[in-house]
N, C-alpha and C positions, 0 to 999 in steps of 0.2 A: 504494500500500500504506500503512496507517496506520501502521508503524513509522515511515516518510519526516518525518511529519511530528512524530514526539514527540521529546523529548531528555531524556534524564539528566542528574541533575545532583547530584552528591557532594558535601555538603554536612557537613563535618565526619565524615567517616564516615558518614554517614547518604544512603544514595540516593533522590533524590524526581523522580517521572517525570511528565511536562505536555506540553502540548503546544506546539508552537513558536509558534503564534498566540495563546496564552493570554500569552509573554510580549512581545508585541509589545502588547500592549493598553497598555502605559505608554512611550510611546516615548521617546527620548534616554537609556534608562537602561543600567547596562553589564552587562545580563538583555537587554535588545531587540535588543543588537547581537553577542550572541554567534558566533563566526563558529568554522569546525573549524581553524583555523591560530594561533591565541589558543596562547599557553604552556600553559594551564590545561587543555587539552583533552587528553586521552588517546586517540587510537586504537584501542590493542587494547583496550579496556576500552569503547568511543564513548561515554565520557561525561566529563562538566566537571569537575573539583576544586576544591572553594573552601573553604580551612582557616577557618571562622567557624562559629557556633554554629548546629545543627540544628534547635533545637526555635524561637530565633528566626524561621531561614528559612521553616520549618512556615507560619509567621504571616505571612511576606512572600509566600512563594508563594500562600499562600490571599489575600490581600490583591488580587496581579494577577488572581486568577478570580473573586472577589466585590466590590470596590470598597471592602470593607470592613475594618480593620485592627483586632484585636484584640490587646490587648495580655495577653502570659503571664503568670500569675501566679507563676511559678516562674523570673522572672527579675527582674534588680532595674535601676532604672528608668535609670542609667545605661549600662549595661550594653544594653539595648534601643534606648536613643538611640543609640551605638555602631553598632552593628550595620544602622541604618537610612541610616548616613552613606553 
């Protein structure tokens, strides 16, 4: 079944849904090894919490499905370094 393989992921309030193989595309990173026993993981809810900035992640999760990394303009540049650590 296609749910099997996608996962949620809450991202400052903000839910953004991928597929599990999209983040395995960057491996050793702590997106590739997410696992359902991780503190961060909710259950009844089956999906991840990560208190950091949404519209960042917007650009990192686009980032694992294109190669390509865009930076926002509605963020200022430290703030985006941050966020990439």
């Amino acid at each position: 079944m296609d749910s099997e393989y996608r996962i949620i992921l809450n991202v400052g309030g903000v839910r953004h849904e991928t597929y599990k193989h999209t983040l395995k595309k960057i491996p050793a990173t702590r997106l590739s090894r997410l696992t359902t026993n991780l503190a961060n993981y909710d259950p009844v809810l089956n999906e991840y919490f990560f208190d950091r900035h949404p519209g960042v992640f917007s650009q990192i999760l686009n980032y694992y499905r294109t190669g390509k990394l865009h930076y926002p303009l509605d963020v200022c540049g430290p703030l985006f370094e941050e966020e990439l650590k």
